[in-house]
C-alpha positions in Angstrom: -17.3 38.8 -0.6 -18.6 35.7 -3.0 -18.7 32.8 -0.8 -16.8 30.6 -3.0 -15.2 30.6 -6.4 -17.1 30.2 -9.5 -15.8 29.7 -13.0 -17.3 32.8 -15.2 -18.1 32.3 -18.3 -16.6 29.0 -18.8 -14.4 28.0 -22.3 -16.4 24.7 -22.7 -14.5 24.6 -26.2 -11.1 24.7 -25.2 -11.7 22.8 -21.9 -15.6 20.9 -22.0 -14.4 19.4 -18.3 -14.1 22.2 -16.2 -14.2 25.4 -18.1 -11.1 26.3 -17.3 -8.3 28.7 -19.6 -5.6 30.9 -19.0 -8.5 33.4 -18.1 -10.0 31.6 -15.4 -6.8 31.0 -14.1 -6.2 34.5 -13.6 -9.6 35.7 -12.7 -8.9 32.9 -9.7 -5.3 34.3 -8.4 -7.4 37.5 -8.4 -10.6 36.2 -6.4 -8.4 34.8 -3.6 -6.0 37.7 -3.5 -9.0 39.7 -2.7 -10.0 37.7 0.2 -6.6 37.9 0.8 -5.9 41.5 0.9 -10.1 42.6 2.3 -8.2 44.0 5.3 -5.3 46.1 3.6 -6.5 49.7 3.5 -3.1 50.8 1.4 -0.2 50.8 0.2 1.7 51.1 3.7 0.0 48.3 5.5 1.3 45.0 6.2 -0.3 42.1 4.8 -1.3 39.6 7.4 -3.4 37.3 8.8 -5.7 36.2 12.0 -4.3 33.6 14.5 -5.8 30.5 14.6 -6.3 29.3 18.1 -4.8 25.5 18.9 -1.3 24.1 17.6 -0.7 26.4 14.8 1.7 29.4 15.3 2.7 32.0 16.6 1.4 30.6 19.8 0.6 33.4 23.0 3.5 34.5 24.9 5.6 33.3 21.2 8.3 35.1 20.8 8.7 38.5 18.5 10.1 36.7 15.6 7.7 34.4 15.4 5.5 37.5 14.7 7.8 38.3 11.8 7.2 35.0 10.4 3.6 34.8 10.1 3.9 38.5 8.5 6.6 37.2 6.1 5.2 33.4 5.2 1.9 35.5 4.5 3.8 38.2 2.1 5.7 35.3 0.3 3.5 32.8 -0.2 0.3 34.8 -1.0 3.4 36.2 -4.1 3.0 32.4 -5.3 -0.8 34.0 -6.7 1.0 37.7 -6.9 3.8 37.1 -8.9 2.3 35.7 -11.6 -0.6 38.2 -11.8 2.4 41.0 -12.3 4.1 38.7 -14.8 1.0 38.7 -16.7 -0.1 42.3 -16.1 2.0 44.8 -14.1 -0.7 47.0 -13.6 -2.8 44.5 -11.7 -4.6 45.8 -9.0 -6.5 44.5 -5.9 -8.6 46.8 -4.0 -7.8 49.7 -5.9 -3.7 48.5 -5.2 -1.1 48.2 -7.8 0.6 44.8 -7.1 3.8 45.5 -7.7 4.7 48.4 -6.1 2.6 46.7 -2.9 4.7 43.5 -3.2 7.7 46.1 -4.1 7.2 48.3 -1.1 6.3 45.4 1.5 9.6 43.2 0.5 12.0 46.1 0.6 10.8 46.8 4.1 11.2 43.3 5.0 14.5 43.3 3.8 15.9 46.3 5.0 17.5 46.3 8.4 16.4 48.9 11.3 13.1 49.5 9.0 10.6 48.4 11.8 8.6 45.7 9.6 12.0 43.8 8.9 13.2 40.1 9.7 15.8 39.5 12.0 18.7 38.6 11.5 20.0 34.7 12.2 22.7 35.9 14.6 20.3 37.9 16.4 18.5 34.8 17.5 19.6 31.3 18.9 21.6 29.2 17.0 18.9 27.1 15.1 16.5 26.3 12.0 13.8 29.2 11.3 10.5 29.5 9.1 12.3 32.1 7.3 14.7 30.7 5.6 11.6 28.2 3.9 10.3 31.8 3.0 13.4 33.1 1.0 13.3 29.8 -0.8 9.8 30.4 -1.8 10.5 33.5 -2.8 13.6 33.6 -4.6 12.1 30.3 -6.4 9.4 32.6 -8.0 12.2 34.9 -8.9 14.3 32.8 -10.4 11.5 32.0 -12.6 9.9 35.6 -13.0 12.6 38.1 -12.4 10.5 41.0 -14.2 7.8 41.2 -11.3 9.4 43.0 -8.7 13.2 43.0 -8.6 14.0 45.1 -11.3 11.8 47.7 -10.1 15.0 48.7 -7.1 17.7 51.0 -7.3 21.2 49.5 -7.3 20.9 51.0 -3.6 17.9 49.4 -2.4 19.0 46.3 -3.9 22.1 46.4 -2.1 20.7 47.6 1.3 18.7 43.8 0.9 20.9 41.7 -0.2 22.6 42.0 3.2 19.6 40.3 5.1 19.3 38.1 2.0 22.9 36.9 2.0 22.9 36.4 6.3 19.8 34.0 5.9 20.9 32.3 2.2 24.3 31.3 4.1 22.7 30.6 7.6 22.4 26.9 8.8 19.8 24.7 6.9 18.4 21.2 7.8 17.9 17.8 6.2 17.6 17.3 2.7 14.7 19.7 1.3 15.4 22.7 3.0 18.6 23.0 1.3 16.8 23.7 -1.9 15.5 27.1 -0.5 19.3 28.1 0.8 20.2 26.6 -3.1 17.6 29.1 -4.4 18.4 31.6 -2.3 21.9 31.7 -3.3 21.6 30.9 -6.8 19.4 34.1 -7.1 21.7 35.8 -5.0 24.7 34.6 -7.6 23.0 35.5 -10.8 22.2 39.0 -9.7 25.9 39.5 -9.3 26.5 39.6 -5.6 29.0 37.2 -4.1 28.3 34.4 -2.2 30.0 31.1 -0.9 30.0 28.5 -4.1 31.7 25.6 -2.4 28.5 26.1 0.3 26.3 26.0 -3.0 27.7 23.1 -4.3 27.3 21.1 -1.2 24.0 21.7 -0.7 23.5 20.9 -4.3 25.1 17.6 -4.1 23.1 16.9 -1.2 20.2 16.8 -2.6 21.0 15.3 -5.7 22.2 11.9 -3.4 19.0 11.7 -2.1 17.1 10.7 -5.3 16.0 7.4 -5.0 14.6 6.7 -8.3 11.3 6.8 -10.1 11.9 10.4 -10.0 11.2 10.1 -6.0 13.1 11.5 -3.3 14.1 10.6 0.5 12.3 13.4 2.7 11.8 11.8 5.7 9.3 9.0 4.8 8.0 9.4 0.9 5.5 12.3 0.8 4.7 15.1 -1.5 7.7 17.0 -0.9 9.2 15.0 -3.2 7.2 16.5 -6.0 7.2 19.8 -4.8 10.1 21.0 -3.8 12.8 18.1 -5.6 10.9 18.5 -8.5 9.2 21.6 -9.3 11.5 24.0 -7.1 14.8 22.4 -8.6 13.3 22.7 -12.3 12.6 26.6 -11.6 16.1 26.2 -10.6 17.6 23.9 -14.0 16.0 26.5 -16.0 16.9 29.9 -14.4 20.5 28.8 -13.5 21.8 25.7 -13.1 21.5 25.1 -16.9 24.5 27.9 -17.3 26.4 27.3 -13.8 26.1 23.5 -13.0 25.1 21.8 -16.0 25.7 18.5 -14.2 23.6 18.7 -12.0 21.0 20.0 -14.0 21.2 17.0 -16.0 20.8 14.6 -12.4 17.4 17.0 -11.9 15.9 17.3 -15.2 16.8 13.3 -15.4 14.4 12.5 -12.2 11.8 15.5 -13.2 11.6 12.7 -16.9 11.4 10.0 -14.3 8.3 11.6 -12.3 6.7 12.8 -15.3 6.0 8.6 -16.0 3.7 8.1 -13.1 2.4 11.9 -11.7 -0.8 11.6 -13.3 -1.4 8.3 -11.5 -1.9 10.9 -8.1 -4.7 12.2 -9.7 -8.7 11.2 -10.2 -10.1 11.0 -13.3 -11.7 15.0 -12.3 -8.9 16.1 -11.5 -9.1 15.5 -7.3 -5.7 14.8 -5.2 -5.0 12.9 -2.5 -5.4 13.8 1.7 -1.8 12.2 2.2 1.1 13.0 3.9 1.8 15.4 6.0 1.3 19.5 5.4 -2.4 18.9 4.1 -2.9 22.2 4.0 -0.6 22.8 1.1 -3.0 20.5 -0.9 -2.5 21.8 -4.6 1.2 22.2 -4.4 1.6 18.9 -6.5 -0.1 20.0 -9.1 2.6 22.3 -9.6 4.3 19.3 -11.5 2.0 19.9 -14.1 3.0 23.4 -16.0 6.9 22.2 -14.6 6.6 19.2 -17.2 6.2 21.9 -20.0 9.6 23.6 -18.7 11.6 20.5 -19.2 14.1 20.6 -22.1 12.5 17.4 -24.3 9.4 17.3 -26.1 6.4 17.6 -23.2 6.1 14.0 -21.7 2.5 14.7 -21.3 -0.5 15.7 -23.0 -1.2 19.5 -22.4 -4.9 19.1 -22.2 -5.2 16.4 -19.4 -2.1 18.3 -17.4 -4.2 21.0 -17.7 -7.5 19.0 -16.9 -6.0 17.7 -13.7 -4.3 20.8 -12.3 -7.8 22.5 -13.0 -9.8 20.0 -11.1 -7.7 20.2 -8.7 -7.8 23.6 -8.1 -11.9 23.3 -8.4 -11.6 20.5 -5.7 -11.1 23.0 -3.1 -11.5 26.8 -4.1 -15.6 26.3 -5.0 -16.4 24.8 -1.4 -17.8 27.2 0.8 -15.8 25.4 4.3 -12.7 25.7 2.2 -11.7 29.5 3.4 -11.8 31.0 6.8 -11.0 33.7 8.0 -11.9 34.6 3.9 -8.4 33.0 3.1 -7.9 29.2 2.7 -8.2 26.8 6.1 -5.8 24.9 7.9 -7.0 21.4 7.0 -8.1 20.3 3.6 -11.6 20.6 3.1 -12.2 23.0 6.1 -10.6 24.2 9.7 -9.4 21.0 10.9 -7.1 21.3 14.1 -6.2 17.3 14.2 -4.8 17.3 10.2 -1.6 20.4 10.6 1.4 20.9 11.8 2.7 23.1 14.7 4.9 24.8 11.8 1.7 25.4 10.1 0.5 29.4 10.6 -2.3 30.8 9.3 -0.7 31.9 5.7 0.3 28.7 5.0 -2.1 27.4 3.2 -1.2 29.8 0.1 1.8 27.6 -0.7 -1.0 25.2 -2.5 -1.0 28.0 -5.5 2.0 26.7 -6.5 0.5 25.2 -9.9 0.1 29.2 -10.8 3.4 29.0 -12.1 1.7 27.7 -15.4 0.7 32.0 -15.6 4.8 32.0 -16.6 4.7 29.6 -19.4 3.7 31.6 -22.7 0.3 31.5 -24.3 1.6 28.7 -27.1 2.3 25.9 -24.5 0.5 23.2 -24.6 -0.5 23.8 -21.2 -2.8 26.6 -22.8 -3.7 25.9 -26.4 -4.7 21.6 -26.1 -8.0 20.8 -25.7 -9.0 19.4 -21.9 -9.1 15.5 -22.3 -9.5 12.6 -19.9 -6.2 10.7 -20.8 -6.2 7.0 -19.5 -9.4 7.4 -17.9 -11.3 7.8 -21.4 -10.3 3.9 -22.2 -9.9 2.4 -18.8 -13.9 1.3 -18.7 -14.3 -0.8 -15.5 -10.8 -2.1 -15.3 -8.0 -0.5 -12.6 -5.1 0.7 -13.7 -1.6 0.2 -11.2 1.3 1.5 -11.3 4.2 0.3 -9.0 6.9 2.6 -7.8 9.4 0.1 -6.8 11.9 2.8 -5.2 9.6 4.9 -3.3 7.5 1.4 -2.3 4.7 3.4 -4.0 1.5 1.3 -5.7 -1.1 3.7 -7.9 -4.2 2.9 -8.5 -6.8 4.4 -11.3 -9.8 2.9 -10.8 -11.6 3.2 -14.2 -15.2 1.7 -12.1 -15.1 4.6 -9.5 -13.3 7.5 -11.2 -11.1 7.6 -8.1 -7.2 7.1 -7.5 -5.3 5.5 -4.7 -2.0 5.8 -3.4 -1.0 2.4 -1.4 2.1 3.3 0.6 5.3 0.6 1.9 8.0 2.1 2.9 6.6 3.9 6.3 8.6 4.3 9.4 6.0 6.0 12.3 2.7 5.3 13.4 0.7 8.5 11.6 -2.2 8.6 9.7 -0.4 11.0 7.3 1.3 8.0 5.9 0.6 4.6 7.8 -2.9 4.2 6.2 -3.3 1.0 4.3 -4.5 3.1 1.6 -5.1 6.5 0.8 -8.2 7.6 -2.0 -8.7 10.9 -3.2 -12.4 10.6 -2.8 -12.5 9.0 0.9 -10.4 11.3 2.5 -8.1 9.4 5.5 -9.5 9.6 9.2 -7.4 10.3 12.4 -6.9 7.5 14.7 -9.4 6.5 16.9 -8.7 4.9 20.2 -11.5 3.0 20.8 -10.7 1.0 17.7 -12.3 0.7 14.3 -9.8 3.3 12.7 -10.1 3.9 9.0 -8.4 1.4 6.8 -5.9 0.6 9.8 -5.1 -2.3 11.4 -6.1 -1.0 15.0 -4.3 -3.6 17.8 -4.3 -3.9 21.3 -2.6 -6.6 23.7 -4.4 -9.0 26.0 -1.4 -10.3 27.4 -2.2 -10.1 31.0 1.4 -10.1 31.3 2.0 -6.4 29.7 1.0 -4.8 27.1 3.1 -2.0 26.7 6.1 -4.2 25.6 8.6 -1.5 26.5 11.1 -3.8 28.1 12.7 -6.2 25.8 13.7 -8.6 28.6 10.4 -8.4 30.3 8.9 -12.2 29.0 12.1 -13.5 29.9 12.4 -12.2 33.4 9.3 -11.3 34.5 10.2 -8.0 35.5 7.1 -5.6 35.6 9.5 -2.3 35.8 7.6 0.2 33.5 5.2 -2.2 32.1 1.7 -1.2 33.6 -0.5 -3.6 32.5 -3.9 -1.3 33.2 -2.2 1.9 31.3 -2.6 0.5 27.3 -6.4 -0.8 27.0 -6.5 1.1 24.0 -5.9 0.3 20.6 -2.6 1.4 18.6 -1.8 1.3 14.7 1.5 0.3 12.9 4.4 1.2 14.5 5.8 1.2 10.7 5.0 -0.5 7.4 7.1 -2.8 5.0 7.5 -2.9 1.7 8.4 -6.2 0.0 7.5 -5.9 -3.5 4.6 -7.5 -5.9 5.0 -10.8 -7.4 2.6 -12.3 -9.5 0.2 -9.1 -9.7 0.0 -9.5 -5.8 1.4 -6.6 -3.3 3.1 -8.0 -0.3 3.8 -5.5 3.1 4.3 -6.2 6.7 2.2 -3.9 9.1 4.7 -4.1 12.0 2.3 -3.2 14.9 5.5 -3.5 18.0 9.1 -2.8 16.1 12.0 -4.5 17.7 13.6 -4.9 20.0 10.4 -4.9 22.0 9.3 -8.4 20.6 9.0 -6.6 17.2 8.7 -10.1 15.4 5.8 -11.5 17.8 4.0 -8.6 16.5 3.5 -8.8 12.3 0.6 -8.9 10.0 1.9 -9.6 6.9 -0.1 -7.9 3.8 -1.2 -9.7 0.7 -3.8 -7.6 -1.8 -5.2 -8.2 -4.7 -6.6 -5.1 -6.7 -10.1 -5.2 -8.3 -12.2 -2.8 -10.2 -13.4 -0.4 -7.3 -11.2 -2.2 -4.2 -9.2 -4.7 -3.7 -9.0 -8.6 -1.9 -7.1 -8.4 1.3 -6.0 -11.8 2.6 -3.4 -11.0 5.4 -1.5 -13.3 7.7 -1.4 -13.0 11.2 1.8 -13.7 13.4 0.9 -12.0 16.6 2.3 -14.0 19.3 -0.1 -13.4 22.2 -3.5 -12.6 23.2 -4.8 -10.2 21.3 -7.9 -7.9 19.6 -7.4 -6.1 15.9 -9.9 -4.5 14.1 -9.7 -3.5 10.6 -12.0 -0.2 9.7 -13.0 0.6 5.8 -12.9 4.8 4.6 -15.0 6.4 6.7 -18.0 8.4 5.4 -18.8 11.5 6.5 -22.4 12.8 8.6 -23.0 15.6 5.5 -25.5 18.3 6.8 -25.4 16.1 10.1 -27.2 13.0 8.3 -25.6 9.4 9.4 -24.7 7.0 6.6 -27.0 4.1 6.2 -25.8 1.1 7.2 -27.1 -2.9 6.2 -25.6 -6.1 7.0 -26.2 -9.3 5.9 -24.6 -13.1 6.1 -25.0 -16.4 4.1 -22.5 -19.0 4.5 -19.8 -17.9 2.5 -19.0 -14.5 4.2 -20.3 -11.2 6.1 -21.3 -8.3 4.2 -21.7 -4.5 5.6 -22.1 -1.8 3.5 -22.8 2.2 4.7 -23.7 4.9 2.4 -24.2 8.5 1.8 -25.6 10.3 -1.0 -22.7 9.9 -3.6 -21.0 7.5 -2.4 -20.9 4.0 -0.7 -18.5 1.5 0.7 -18.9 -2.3 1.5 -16.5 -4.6 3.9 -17.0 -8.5 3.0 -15.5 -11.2 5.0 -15.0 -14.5 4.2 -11.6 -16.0 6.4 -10.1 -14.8 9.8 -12.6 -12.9 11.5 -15.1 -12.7 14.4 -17.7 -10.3 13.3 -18.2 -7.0 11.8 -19.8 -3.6 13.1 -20.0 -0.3 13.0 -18.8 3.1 14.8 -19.6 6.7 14.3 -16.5 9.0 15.1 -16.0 12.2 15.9 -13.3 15.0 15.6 -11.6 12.3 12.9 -13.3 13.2 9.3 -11.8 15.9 6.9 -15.3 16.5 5.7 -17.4 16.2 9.0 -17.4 16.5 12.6 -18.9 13.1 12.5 -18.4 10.1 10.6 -19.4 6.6 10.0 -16.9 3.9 10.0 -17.4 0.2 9.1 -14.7 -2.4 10.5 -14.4 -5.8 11.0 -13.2 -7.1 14.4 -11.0 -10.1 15.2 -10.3 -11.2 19.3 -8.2 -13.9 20.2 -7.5 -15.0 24.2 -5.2 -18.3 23.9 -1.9 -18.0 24.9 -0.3 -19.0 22.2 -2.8 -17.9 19.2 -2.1 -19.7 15.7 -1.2 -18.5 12.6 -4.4 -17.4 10.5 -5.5 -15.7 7.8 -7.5 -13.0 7.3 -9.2 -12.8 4.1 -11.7 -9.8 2.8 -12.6 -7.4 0.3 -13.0 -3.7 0.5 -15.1 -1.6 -1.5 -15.8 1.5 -2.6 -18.4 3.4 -5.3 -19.3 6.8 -6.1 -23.1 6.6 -7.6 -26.4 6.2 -5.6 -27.2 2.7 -7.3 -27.6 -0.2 -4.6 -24.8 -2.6 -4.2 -25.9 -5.9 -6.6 -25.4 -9.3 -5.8 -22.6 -9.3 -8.6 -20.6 -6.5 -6.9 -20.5 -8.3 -3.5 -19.4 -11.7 -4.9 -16.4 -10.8 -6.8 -14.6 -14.6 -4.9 -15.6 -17.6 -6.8 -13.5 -20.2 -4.5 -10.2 -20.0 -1.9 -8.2 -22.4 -0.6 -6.2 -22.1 2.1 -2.9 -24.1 1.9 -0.9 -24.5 5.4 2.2 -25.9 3.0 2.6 -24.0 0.1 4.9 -26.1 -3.3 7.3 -23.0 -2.6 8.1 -24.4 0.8 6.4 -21.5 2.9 3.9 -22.0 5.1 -0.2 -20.7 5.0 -0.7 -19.4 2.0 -3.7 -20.2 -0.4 -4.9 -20.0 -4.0 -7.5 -17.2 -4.3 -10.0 -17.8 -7.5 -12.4 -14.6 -8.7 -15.8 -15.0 -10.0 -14.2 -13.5 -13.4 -11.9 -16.6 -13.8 -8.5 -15.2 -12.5 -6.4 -17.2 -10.3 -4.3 -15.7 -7.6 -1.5 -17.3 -5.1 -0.8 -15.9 -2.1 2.7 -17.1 -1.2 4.6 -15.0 1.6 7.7 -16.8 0.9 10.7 -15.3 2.5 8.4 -12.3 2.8 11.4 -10.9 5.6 13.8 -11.3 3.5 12.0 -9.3 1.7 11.7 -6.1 3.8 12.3 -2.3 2.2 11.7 0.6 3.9 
């Protein structure tokens, strides 16, 4: 077996960026399905996968069914790559193995009761939620879309003989908001084949979903995340398409209204080479937003974007992670996002899971004169951005984009953020510094890491505690290490300044004693943080830059150096470099190598500055700095590391708010920093 995926004979005419056309993207479903199917002798034997030992399912001792799910997420999802190949070819074959009638066989034992490969069914288990029903959605989603692959290939019989295990789980119990589209799917196919079904049930879930749209084409899942794009967008398109055009046009319209909206701002995710973002949780799924990509050629208008930089960026992404060696173990794709990472998944995650990030191979359905296929690969924005950065603010979603044309890399600054995880409370998120786990000890990667030196307490578990000195539950000795946000604000840009609140203690356990309010200024290749602290008692923060991995075990290089004006450290690796300057606020600066934290590395390098304050009642300050970032070898110049010409901090600002101050860059521009009302302000 190759060791990682190579483009063949690449098609530098059509696509002179990555070599990729409808060719390569088929020889690709077939390279993986390979080192998908190396252990499948024949027809007759079950597609599945090694357990990976740690939090990942099944777990030993697991109950049978969770068995049956691994087997089935593996069958479904690795059809995301399979389904198309049979659209495109029915005669496909991997190791000497006819797709379809593998993919035909295998799902009609899965479906058919007493057969003794085949799921349960829901009320022969507890009451409660299940993998499986995420499954049918996944499958019945590429069905919708490419009914020719396997389903016509059944009798009526064996048709009917499924649809009773299809109908059990389509009507069983869902939960939230996005699982409902895999019961809508599941139904909807169900519906259109003919078979009956409960239509008021369908209709709720469908107006479910449709009230959680929030605008700019985003959606409520939880916090903001990917899922958003995924499942509310690319999943429900399938859907407008296949069936609710003809059954609920209405709704259709609600969906193909916010799929327009997205369309605006997806490329905005992307780097100029096509790289997405570590962000949010289920990392392992990776690719899945590039799905939106082939979707915005499904959409009844005119394509909102240009078919050769979708199809530039849904390539590059794919390259990001299929031509790494660490990418696959196991020969199939890793739980993590660069390689086997246990800290970065989910305990829903199973080995198979990682196939769902083959989602964009629903392009394979859209025929050969799309756009998607025939325009030539461009760089779109990128190709007159020059130096500059480009934003774009998601008001909704508390979303800020950033392109920046200097480094070739894109940023996703996140506001509306309600749990202290490095899936989402990152300060920001870059598709070519991929986020760091938490570390303890402080210094964590573009965090604001705290910790209380209130002798008092510093657990702040007791809302009553300052005012009766109770010490019930509040062990002073247990919380000597350092925490992140509890959850971050959102409250809105003004002026071409982004305002948030890190809220590092919510209420009611002295929530409002313990705020940094946000204030950042983007520049080409970072931005100029000047931050407010209103932390009420002794305390310690430290504020860490992207961490850069130890590559082939070799530490980044780190320099420092001071003049009267601010701090500079930078660190560097071949490719890449990062620099923290400080000018306002804080103590000192250093450094800290991590382990067991890095997508990339065992070990990393992080960079952080470090702020400790021991009076009882600390003041007000702020905190002013600039992080950044480059992806070339060339030393930092004096130029790049001087990018303030003058600040001055106001305690009174005209508006009537207090400590603010006028920030001027060595380019001319003039920025205030006024965090009037700023909590009035709050959105989350």
């Amino acid at each position: 077996m190759k060791k990682a995926f190579k483009v063949q004979d690449p098609d530098f005419d059509l696509s002179p960026l990555t070599g990729m056309s409808k060719k390569h993207y088929i020889d690709l479903a077939i390279y993986l399905l390979e080192r998908a199917f190396k252990n499948v002798t024949s027809i007759e034997t079950p597609l599945t996968f090694l357990t990976v030992a740690g939090k990942s399912y099944p777990q030993p001792n697991g109950p049978q069914w969770r068995i049956r799910s691994l087997e089935f997420e593996a069958l479904e999802r690795t059809f995301t790559l399979a389904g198309p190949l049979i659209h495109i070819d029915p005669t496909t074959t991997i190791n000497n193995i006819n797709l379809r009638d593998y993919y035909c066989l295998q799902i009609y034992n899965t479906f058919t009761p007493g057969h003794p490969n085949s799921l349960p069914l829901p009320e022969e288990l507890p009451d409660s939620n299940y993998q499986f029903t995420c499954e049918f959605g996944g499958l019945f989603k590429t069905l919708l879309l490419m009914p020719d692959t396997i389903w016509n290939q059944y009798t009526s019989q064996q048709k009917d003989e499924m649809v009773i295990t299809i109908s059990k789980w389509a009507h069983h119990r869902t939960t939230q908001n996005n699982w409902r589209i895999f019961n809508i799917v599941t139904l909807s196919f169900l519906k259109k084949q003919g078979y009956p079904i409960d239509d008021e049930l369908l209709k709720s879930h469908l107006l479910w979903v449709a009230s959680y749209h929030s605008g700019n084409g985003w959606y409520l899942e939880q916090t903001y995340n990917y899922y958003s794009i995924s499942l509310f967008i690319v999943y429900t398109t399938i859907w407008n398409r296949s069936f609710g055009d003809q059954y609920y046009p209405e709704i259709a319209e609600i969906i193909e209204d916010s799929a327009r909206k997205l369309m605006e701002s997806i490329t905005s995710f992307f780097a100029r080479d096509g790289y997405i973002n570590m962000w949010s949780r289920s990392i392992c799924y990776r690719t899945w937003v590039s799905g939106a990509f082939p979707v915005a050629f499904m959409l009844k208008e005119k394509p909102l974007l240009d078919g050769g930089w979708a199809r530039r960026l849904c390539s590059g992404s794919l390259l990001q992670f299929v031509t790494r060696e660490e990418f696959y173990h196991n020969d199939i794709p890793s739980l993590g996002f660069y390689g086997q990472k246990e800290y970065m998944i989910q305990d829903y995650s199973c080995a198979a899971s990682p196939f769902l990030m083959f989602l964009p191979f629903i392009c394979l359905a859209l025929p050969d004169d799309s756009p998607f296929w025939t325009a030539k690969e461009n760089d779109g924005i990128w190709e007159t951005l020059g130096s500059t950065s480009h934003k774009v603010i998601l008001e909704n979603p508390g979303l800020v984009l950033v392109n920046h044309g200097k480094t070739g890399t894109s940023e996703i600054i996140p506001g509306k953020v309600y749990y202290d995880d490095p899936n989402y409370s990152k300060l920001v998120y870059n598709t070519h510094f991929p986020w760091e786990d938490h570390n303890p000890q402080g210094g964590t990667s573009m965090e604001y890491s705290f910790r209380s030196l209130d002798p008092r307490d510093l657990r702040g578990d007791d809302v009553n505690f300052y005012l009766t000195g109770k010490t019930i539950k509040n062990d002073s000795a247990k919380n000597r290490l350092f925490t992140t946000s509890q959850s971050m604000l959102y409250n809105g840009v003004r002026k071409d300044v982004l305002y948030r609140q890190a809220i590092m203690r919510k209420p009611p356990n002295n929530g409002v004693g313990y705020i940094i309010d946000l204030a950042e200024i983007t520049i080409p290749g970072g931005v100029i943080r000047i931050d407010r602290t209103r932390l009420a008692f002794e305390y310690e923060v430290t504020l860490g830059h992207f961490g850069l991995p130890h590559l082939k075990g070799e530490k980044a290089v780190v320099t420092e150096s001071q003049d009267t004006i601010r701090r500079v450290i930078t660190a560097t690796i071949p490719g890449r470099s990062v620099a923290l300057l400080t000018y306002h606020g804080w103590d000192d600066l250093g450094k800290m190598t991590h382990s067991n934290c890095n997508a990339e590395a065992d070990e990393s390098t992080v960079i952080y500055a470090r702020k400790k304050r021991t009076e009882k009642n600390p003041p007000m300050e702020l905190l002013i700095s600039v992080f950044l970032h480059k992806m070339d070898d060339h030393e930092w110049t004096l130029e790049e590391l001087s990018p303030i010409k003058h600040i001055e901090i106001l305690e009174y600002m005209p508006s009537f708010s207090v400590l603010g101050a006028i920030i001027t860059l060595n380019n001319g521009e003039k920025y205030e920093i006024d965090f009037k009302d700023i909590d009035g302000r709050r959105s989350c």
